[in-house]
C-alpha positions as CSV (number, residue, x, y, z in Angstrom):
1,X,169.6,-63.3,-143.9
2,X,167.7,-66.2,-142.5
3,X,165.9,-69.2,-143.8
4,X,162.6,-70.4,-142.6
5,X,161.1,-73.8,-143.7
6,X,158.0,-74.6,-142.2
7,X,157.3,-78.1,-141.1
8,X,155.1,-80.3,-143.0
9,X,153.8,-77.9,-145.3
10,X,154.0,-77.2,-149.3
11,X,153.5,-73.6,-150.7
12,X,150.3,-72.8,-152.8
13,X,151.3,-70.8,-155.3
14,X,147.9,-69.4,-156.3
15,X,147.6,-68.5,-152.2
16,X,151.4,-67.0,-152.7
17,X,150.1,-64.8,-155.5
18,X,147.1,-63.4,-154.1
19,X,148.6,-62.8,-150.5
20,X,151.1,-60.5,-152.4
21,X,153.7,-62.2,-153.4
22,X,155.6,-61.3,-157.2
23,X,158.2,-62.5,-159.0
24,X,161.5,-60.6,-158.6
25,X,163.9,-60.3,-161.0
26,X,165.5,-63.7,-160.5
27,X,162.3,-65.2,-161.0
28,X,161.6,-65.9,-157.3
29,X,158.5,-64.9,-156.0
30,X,159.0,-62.1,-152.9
31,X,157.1,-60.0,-150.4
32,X,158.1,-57.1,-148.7
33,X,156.2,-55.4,-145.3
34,X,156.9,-52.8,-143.0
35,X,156.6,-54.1,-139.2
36,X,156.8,-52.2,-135.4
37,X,155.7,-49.3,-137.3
38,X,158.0,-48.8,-140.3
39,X,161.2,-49.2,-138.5
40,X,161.7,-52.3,-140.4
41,X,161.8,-53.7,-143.6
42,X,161.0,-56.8,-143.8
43,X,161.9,-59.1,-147.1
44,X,160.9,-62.6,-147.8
45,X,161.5,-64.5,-150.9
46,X,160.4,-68.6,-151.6
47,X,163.6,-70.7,-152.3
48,X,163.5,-74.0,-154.2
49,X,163.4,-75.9,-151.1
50,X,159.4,-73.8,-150.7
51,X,160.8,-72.6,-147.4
52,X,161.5,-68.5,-146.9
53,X,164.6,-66.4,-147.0
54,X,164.2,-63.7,-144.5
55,X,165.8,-60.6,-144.9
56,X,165.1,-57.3,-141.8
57,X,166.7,-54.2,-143.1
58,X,166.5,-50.9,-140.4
59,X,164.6,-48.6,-143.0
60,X,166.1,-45.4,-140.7
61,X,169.4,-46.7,-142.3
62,X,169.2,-48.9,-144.7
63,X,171.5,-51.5,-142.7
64,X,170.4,-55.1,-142.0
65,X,169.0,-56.2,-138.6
66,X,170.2,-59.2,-136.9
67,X,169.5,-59.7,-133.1
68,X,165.7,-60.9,-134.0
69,X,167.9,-63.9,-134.7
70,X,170.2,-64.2,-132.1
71,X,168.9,-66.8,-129.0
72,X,170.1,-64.9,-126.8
73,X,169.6,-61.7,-127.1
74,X,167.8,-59.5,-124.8
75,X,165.4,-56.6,-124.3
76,X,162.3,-55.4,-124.7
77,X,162.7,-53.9,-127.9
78,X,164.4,-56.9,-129.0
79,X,161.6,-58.9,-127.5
80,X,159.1,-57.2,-130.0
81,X,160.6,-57.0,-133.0
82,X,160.6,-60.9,-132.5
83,X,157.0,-61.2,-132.3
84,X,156.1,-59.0,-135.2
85,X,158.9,-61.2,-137.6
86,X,156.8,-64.3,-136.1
87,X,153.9,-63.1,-137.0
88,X,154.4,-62.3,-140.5
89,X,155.5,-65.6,-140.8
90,X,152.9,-67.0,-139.3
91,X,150.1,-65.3,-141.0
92,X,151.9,-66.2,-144.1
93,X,152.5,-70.3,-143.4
94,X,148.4,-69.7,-142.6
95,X,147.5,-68.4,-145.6
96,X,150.1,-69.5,-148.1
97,X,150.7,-73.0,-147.4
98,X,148.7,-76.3,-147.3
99,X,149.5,-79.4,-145.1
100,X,151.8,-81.7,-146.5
101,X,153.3,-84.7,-144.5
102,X,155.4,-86.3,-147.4
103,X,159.5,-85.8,-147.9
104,X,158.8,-84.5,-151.2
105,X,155.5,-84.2,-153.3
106,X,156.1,-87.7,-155.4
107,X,154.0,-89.9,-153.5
108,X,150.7,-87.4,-153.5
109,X,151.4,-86.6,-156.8
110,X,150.9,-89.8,-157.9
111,X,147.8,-90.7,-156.4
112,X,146.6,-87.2,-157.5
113,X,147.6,-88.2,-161.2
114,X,146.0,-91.6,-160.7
115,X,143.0,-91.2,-159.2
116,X,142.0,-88.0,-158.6
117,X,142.2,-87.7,-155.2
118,X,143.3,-84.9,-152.9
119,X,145.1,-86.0,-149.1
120,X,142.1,-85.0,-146.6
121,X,143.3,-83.2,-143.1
122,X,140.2,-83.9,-141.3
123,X,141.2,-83.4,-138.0
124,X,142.3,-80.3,-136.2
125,X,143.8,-81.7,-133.4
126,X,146.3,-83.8,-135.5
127,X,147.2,-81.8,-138.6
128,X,149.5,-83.9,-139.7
129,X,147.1,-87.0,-140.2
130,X,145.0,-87.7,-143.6
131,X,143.2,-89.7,-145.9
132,X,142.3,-90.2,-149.4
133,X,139.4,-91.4,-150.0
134,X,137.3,-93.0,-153.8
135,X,135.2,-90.1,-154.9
136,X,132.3,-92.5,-155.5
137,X,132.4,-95.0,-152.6
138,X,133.3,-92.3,-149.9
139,X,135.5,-95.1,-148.4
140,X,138.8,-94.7,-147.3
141,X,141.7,-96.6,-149.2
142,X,144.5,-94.6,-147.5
143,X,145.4,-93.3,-144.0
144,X,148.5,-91.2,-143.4
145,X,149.4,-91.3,-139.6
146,X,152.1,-90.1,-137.6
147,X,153.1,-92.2,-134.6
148,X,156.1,-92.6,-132.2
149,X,157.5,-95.7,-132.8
150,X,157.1,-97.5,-129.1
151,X,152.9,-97.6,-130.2
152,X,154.2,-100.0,-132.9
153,X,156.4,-101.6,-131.3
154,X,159.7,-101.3,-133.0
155,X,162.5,-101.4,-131.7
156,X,165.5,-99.0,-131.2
157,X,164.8,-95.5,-129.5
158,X,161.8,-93.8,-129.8
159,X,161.2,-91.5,-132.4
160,X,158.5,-90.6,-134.7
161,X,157.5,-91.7,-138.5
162,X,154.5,-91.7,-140.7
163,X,153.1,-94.8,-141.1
164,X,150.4,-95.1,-144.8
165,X,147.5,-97.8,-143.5
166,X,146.4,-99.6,-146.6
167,X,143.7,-102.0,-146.8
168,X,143.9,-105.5,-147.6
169,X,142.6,-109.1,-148.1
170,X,142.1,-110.9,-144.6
171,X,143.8,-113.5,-146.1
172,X,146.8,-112.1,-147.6
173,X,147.7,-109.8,-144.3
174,X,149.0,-112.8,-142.4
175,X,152.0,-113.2,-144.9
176,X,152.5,-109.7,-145.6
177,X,153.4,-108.2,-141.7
178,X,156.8,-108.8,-140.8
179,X,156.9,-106.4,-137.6
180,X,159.4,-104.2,-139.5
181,X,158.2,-102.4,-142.6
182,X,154.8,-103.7,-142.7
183,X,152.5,-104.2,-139.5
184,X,149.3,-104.5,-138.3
185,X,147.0,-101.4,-139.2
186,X,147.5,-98.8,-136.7
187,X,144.5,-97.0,-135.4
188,X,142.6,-99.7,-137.8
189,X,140.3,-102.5,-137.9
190,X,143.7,-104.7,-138.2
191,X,141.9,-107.5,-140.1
192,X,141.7,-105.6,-143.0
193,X,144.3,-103.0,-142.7
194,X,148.2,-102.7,-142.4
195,X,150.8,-99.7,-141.9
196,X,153.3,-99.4,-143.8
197,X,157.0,-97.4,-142.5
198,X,157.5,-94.6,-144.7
199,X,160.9,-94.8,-144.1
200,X,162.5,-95.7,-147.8
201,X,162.8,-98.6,-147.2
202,X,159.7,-100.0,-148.9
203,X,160.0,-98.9,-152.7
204,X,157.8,-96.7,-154.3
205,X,156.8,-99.3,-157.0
206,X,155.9,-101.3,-154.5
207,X,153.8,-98.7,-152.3
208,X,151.9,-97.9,-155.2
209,X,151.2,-101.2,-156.1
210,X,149.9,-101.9,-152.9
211,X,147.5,-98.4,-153.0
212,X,146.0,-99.4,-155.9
213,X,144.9,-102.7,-154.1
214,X,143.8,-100.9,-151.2
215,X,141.6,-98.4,-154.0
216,X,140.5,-101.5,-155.2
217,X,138.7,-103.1,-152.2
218,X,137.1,-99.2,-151.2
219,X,134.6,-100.3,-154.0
């Protein structure tokens, strides 16, 4: 058995249901398919963590099949059975799944509860990247962006992080950037907007504060 958890991404359990998943007898939701033309079996049920437990099972003798997950196995055969598991999985993180760049679901949640708003992907290219926007304005109060961190000048090695660009007072953004947790609006008009680090550092209380600040000057 394997487990698969896809990057960025949250299960839709309405898009779980109607792409055929059920609930098994432990209560977890499973799908089974035949692949490479009913030789295999393949079994995949959601865990709590909304990634996939993967189970192949050889339906010519009811034994489990493992070398589509060895790195380096090799063959032809081998070779194919690996593209037909990767593109159940696929199709399935496609269809079953909806962009999600937060840790956990908290943060959107929130925002969802308070305002009404839904995170908006807009852009192909960078599916990792949304806003939220008021329903009546149309205006943005919230960009989420991810960025390597040598574009924003931090320091220590490169990596990447999500950044939330919030808008704010002309006036009070002086005082608020400190270079570390909150900085000047990345990919923004920087005298209105700021980023901050989503890297738990800044508390929740205090993000949320700051959105509904932001939500207030999208009127």
């Amino acid at each position: 058995m394997a487990t698969v958890k896809f990057e960025n991404k949250r299960v839709n359990m309405s898009k779980l249901s109607q792409f055929g998943f059920e609930p098994n007898q432990g209560g977890r939701y499973q799908f089974r398919t035949l692949i490479m033309q009913g030789q295999f079996e393949l079994t995949l049920t959601l865990n709590v963590d909304d990634g996939l437990d993967t189970e192949l099972t050889d339906t010519s003798t009811g034994e489990a099949y493992v070398l589509h997950l060895a790195p380096h196995a090799q063959g032809q055969f081998v070779g194919q059975v690996v593209q037909a598991y990767q593109n159940v999985l696929h199709k399935i993180e496609q269809d079953c799944y909806d962009n999600d760049v937060f840790k956990s679901s908290q943060e959107r949640n929130l925002i969802k509860d308070l305002y009404g708003d839904e995170l908006e992907f807009l852009w192909s290219k960078f599916p990792q990247n949304a806003v939220w926007r008021r329903a009546d304005t149309h205006k943005w109060y919230g960009a989420l962006l991810t960025v390597t961190t040598d574009k924003l000048a931090l320091p220590g090695a490169t990596h990447t992080v999500t950044v939330l660009d919030l808008r704010a007072r002309p006036n009070d953004l002086a005082a608020l950037i400190d270079g570390q947790h909150y900085l000047p609006g990345y990919h923004m008009n920087k005298k209105h907007w700021y980023s901050i680090v989503l890297d738990d550092t800044v508390p929740l209380a205090t993000i949320m504060e700051r959105v509904g600040d932001s939500y207030a000057l999208a009127k």
